[in-house]
C-alpha positions as CSV (number, residue, x, y, z in Angstrom):
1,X,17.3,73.6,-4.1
2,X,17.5,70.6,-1.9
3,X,19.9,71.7,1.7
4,X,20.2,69.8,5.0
5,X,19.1,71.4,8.4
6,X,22.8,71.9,10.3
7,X,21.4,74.3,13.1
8,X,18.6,75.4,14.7
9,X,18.5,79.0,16.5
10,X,14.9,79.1,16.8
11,X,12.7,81.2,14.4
12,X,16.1,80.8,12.1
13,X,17.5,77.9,10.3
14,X,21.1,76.9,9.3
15,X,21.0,74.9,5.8
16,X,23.6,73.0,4.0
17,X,22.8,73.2,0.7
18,X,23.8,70.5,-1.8
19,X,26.5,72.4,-3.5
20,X,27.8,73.3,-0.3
21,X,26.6,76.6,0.9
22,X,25.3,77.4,4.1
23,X,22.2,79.5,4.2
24,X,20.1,81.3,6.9
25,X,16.7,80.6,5.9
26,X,13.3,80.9,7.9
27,X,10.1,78.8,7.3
28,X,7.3,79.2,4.7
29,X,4.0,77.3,5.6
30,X,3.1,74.6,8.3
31,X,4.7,71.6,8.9
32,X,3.4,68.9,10.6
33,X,4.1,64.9,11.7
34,X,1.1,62.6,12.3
35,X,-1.4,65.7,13.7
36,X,1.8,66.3,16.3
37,X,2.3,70.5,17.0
38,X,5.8,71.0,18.0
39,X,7.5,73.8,19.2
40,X,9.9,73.2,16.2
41,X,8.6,72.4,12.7
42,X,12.1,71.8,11.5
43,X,15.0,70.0,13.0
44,X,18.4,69.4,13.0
45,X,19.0,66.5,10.5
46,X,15.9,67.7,8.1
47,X,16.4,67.4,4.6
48,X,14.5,70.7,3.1
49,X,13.9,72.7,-0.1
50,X,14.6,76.0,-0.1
51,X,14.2,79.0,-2.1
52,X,16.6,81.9,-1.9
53,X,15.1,85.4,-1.4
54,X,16.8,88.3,-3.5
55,X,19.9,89.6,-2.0
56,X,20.9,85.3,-2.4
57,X,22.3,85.1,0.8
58,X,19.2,83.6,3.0
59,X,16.3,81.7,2.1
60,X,13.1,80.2,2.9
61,X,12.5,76.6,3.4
62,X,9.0,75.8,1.3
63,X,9.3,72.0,1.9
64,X,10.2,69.3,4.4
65,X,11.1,65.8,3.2
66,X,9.8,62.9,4.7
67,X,11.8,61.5,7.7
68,X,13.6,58.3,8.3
69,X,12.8,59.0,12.2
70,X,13.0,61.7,14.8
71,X,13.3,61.4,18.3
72,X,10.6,63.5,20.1
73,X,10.6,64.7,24.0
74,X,8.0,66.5,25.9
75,X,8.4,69.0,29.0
76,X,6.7,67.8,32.0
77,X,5.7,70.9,33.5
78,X,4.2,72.0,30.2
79,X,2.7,68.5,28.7
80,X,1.5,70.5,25.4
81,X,4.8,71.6,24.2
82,X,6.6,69.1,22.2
83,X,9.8,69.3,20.6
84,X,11.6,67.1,18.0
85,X,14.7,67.1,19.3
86,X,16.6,65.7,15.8
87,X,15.6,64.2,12.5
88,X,17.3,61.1,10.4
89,X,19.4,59.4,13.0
90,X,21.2,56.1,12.5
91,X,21.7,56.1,16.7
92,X,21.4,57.9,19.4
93,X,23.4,58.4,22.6
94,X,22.5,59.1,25.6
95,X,25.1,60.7,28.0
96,X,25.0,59.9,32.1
97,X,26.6,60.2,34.7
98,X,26.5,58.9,38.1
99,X,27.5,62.2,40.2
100,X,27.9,65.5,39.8
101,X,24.9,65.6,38.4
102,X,23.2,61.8,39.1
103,X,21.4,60.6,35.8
104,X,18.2,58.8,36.9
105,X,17.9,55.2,36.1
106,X,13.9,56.7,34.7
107,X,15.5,59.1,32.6
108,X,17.6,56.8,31.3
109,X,14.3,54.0,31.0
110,X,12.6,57.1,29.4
111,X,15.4,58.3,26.7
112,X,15.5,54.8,25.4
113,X,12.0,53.6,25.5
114,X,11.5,57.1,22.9
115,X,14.9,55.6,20.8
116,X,12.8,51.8,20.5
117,X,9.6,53.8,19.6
118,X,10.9,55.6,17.0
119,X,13.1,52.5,15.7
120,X,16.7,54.6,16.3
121,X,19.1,52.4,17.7
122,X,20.1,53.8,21.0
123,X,23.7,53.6,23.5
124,X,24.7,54.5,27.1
125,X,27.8,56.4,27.7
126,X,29.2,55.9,31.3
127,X,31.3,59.3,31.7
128,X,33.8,60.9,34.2
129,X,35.4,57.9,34.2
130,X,38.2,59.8,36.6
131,X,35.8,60.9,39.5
132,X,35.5,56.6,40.5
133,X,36.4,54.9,43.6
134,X,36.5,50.9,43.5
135,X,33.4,51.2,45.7
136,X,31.8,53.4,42.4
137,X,33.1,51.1,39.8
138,X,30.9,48.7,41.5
139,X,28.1,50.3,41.4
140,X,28.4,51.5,37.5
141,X,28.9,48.1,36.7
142,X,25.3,47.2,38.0
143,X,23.9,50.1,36.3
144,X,26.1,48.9,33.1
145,X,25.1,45.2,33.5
146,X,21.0,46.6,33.7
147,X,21.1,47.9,30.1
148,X,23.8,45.1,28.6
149,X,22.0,42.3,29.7
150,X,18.7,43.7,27.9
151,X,21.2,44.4,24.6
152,X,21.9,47.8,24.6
153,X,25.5,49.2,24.3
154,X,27.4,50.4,26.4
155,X,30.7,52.1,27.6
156,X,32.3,53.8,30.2
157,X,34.6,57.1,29.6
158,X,36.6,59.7,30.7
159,X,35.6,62.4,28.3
160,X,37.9,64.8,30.4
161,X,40.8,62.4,30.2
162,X,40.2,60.6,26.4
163,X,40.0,57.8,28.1
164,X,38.3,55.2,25.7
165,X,37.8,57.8,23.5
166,X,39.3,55.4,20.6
167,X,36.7,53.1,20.8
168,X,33.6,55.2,21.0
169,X,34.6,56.9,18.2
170,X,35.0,53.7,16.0
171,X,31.1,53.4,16.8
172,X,30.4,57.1,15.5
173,X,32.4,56.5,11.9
174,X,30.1,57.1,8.7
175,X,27.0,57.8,10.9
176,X,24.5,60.5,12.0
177,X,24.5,60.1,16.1
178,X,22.3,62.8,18.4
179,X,24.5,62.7,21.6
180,X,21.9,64.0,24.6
181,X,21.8,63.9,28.2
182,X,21.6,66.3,31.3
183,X,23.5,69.7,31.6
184,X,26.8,68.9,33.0
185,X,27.4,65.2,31.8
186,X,30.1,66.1,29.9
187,X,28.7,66.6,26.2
188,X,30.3,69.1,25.1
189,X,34.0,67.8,26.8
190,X,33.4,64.8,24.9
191,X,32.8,66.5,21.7
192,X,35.4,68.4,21.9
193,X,37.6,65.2,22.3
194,X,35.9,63.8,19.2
195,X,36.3,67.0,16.9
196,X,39.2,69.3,18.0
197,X,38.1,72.1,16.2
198,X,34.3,72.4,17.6
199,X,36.0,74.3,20.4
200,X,33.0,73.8,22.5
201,X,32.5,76.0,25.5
202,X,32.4,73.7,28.6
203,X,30.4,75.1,32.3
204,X,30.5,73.9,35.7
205,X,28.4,72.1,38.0
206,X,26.3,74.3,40.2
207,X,27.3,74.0,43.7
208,X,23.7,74.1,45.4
209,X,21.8,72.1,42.0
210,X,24.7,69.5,41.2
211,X,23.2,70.3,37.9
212,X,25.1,71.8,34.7
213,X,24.9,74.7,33.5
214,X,23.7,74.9,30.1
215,X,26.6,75.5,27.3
216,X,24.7,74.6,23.9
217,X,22.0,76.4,23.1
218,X,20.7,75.2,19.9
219,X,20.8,72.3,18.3
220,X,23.7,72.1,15.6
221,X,25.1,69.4,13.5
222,X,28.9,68.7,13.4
223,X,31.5,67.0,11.2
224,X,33.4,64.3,12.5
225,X,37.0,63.8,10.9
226,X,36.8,60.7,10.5
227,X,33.6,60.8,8.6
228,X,29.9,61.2,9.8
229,X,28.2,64.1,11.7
230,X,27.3,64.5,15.2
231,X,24.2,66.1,16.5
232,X,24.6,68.2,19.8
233,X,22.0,69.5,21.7
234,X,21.2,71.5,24.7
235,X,21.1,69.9,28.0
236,X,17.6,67.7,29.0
237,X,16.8,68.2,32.5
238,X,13.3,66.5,32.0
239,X,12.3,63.5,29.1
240,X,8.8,63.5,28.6
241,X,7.4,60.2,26.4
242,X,5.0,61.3,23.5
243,X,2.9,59.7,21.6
244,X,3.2,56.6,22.9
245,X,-0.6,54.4,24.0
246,X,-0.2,52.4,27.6
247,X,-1.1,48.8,25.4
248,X,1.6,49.6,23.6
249,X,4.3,50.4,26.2
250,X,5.1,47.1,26.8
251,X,6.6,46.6,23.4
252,X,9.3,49.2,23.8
253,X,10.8,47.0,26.8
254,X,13.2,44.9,24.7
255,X,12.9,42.6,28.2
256,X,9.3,43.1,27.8
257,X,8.8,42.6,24.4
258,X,10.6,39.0,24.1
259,X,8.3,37.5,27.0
260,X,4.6,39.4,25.3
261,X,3.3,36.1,23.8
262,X,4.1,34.1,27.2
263,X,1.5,36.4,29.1
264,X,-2.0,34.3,29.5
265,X,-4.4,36.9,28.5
266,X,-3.1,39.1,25.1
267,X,-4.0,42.0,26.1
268,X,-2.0,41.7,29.3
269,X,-1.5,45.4,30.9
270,X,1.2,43.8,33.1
271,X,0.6,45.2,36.5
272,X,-1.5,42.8,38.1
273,X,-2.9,40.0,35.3
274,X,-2.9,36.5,36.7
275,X,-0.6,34.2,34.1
276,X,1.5,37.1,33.2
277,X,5.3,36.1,32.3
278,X,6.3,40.1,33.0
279,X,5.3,39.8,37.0
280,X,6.9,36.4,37.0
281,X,10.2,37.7,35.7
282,X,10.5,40.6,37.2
283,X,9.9,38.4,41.0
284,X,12.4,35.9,39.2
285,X,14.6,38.7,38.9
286,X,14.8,38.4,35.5
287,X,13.9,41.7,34.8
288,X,15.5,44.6,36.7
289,X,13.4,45.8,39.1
290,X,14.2,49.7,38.2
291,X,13.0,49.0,34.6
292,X,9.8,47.7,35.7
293,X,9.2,50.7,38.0
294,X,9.7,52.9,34.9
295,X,7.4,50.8,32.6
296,X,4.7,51.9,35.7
297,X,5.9,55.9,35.9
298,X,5.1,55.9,32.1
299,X,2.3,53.5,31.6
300,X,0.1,55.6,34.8
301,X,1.6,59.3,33.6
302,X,4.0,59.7,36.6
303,X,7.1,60.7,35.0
304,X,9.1,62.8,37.1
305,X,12.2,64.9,36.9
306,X,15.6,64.1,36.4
């Protein structure tokens, strides 16, 4: 029978089947994407076959249907391990916060250059909304104004408060969104906001780190009320870019990818080409300067934590 992947607890799978049941079922057999060995076959979001074994209560998945998309991530202290994070997205959303812990402006270049890759349509969420002065209001509206101004959506919460909750949740109606981000950004307050009954245990910041402590451990997929599912997963201190060729980079820059044909040469690498329209904008200030200094971390292998 044909089930959708709701959970992943490692060696085990949770599978909605069609008629509504939810089995535990392992894997049968390789699976593989484009010669890619992950340290998870199967995802959240997968649309399987499975076979029941005898006593009808778990199964085995035999087959994996092919994917609309995934969004992929790997470690950087262990390039070789790869893990699809989730499977048949319509968006993505990337949690971040500016304090307690402080979200990188490269892990935030890095999430979305893998959403454009994969062709999932990605958003920021600005959250602890509560924790501003006026002085940081100022300064999350230049972070805000970065990733507007190149067309990506945005908004600014307090998941802890339900402040703007409303609105966000409009965007989520009828759809399959992966919410990510670091450990401590306030994922699992926020889902709780969104579906009541999740009941989602919440952790503190570490004192010394500034970092989160992790609360999810797997991946699972929940209901929203209102319609659609919701993908939560366990906190991503480090976003590795996979799969991905330097020539190609360029092209997951929206800011990038509209100026491409202005460059003189067409095979433009856009670090130090004479005639190319990427150098001139970014010295016009056209193009934020942070986003160009990611496009370089990832094009030379540089990424870096956080």
């Amino acid at each position: 029978m044909k089930g959708l992947v709701i959970k992943s607890t490692g060696s085990w799978y949770q599978v909605l089947a069609s008629g509504g049941e939810v089995y535990s079922c392992r894997i049968k057999g390789k699976f593989r994407i484009k010669g890619i060995v992950s340290t998870n076959p199967i995802a959240v979001g997968d649309e399987v076959d499975i076979s029941l074994e005898e006593d009808q209560e778990k199964g085995i998945i035999t087959k994996l249907h092919p994917r609309r998309n995934y969004i992929i991530r790997k470690s950087i202290n262990l390039s070789k391990s790869v893990q699809i994070i989730a499977a048949n997205l319509d968006q993505a959303i990337l949690v971040v916060t500016l304090a307690s812990p402080m979200t990188s402006l490269g892990f935030i270049d890095r999430f979305l250059v893998t959403a454009e890759a994969y062709d999932i349509p990605a958003v920021v969420i600005f959250n602890k909304l509560d924790l501003f002065s006026d002085e940081g209001l100022e300064v999350l509206e230049q972070f805000e104004d970065i990733y507007k101004e190149i067309g990506y959506r945005c908004f600014r919460i307090s998941a802890l408060e339900g402040k703007n909750i409303d609105e966000l949740r409009r965007n989520l109606q009828n759809k399959t969104t992966l919410i990510a981000g670091h450990s401590g950004v306030g994922k699992s307050t926020l889902i709780n906001q969104l579906i009541p009954s999740a009941e989602l245990r919440t952790g503190d910041i570490s004192a010394w780190s500034e970092k989160g402590k992790h609360t999810t451990t797997f991946a699972e997929m929940l209901e929203l009320p209102e319609g659609g599912f919701i993908i939560d997963t366990p906190g991503i201190q480090e976003f590795g870019v996979v799969d991905i060729e330097p020539q190609e980079l360029g092209h997951f820059f929206p800011e990038f990818r509209e100026r491409r044909n202005q460059c003189k040469y067409h095979n433009c690498k856009h670090i130090n080409e004479p005639g190319c329209a990427i150098l001139e904008a970014v010295e016009n200030e056209e193009i934020a300067p942070s986003r160009y200094q990611s496009y370089l971390s990832i094009y030379h292998g540089n990424e870096t934590r956080n």
